[in-house]
Every structure is written in C-alpha cells, then in structure tokens.
C-alpha positions in Angstrom: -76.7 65.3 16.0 -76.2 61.8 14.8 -73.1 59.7 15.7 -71.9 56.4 14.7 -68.9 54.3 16.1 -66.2 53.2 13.9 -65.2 49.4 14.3 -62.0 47.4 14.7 -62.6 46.5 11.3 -62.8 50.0 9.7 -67.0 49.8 9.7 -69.7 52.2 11.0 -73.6 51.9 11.0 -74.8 54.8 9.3 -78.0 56.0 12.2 -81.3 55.1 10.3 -82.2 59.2 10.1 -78.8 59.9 8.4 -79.9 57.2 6.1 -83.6 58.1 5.9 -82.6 61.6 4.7 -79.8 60.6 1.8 -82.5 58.5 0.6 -79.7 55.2 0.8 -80.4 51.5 1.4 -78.8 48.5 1.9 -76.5 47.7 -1.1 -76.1 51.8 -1.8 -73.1 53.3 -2.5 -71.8 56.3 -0.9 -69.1 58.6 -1.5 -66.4 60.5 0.5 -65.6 63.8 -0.8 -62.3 65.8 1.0 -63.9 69.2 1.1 -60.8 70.8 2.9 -57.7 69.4 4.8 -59.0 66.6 7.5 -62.8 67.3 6.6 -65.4 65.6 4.2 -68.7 65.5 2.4 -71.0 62.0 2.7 -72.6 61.8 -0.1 -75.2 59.5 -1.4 -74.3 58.2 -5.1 -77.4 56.8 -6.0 -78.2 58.4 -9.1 -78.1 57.0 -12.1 -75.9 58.2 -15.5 -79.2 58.7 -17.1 -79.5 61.5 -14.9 -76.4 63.3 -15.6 -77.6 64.1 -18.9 -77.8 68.4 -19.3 -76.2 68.7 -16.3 -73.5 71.1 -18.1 -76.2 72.4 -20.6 -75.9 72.0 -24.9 -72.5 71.0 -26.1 -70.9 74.1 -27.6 -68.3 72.4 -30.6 -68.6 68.6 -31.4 -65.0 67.1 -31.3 -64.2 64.4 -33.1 -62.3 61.4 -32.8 -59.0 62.5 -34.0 -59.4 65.8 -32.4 -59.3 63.8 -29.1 -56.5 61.3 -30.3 -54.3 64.5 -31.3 -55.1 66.0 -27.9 -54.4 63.0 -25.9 -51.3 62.6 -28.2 -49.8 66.3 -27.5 -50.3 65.9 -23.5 -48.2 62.3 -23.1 -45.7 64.6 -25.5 -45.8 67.7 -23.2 -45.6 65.1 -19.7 -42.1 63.7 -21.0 
C-alpha cells in the first residue's frame, strides 16, 4: 500500500507508483471526489473536453435558446 505524509503546509508527495498508474505528471490536475461521509475518490483529471464528446450518447430533442432562457427564468421564480 502506498502512503504519503501530509505537510505543515497542507502538501503531500503523491508516491511515484500512485502517480505512474493515474498516468499524472508534474503540472496535472487532480480531483477529490467525497464518495461517502469522511471518504474519497483521487482522481486524475487529465482528459481533455474533446474527450467528453458521446459520453451520454445522441442528443434526444435540440433545445433552443429561449427554451433555456424560459427554463432558467421559471427556476429563479420557483427559488423565491
């Protein structure tokens, strides 16, 4: 099992395997997902936007600009 020490300053050193096997490098980012109370995920976000794309499959209905304005409207109406 890998193990890292957490500095003074809030820091760790990720151990090179860790980092070896997320596939991250100097300059990554990395996220910290709360998977349930007082545990979380470490996940490499390396991928680009480019990659998202069909993630969720074919659009079913295009919406259109004023379909979003009128949605955005009647949710700030419904949170007063």
């Amino acid at each position: 099992m890998a193990t890292a020490t957490l500095t003074t300053k809030g820091q760790i050193t990720i151990p090179v395997e860790v980092r070896a096997s997320l596939g991250v490098d100097a300059g990554d980012r990395v996220e910290f997902v709360e998977i349930a109370p007082g545990r979380y995920e470490f996940i490499a976000a390396t991928r680009s936007v480019i990659a998202l794309k069909g993630m969720f499959g074919r659009r079913r209905k295009a919406v259109s600009i004023a379909d979003m304005n009128a949605a955005i409207a009647r949710r700030g109406a419904a949170a007063k």
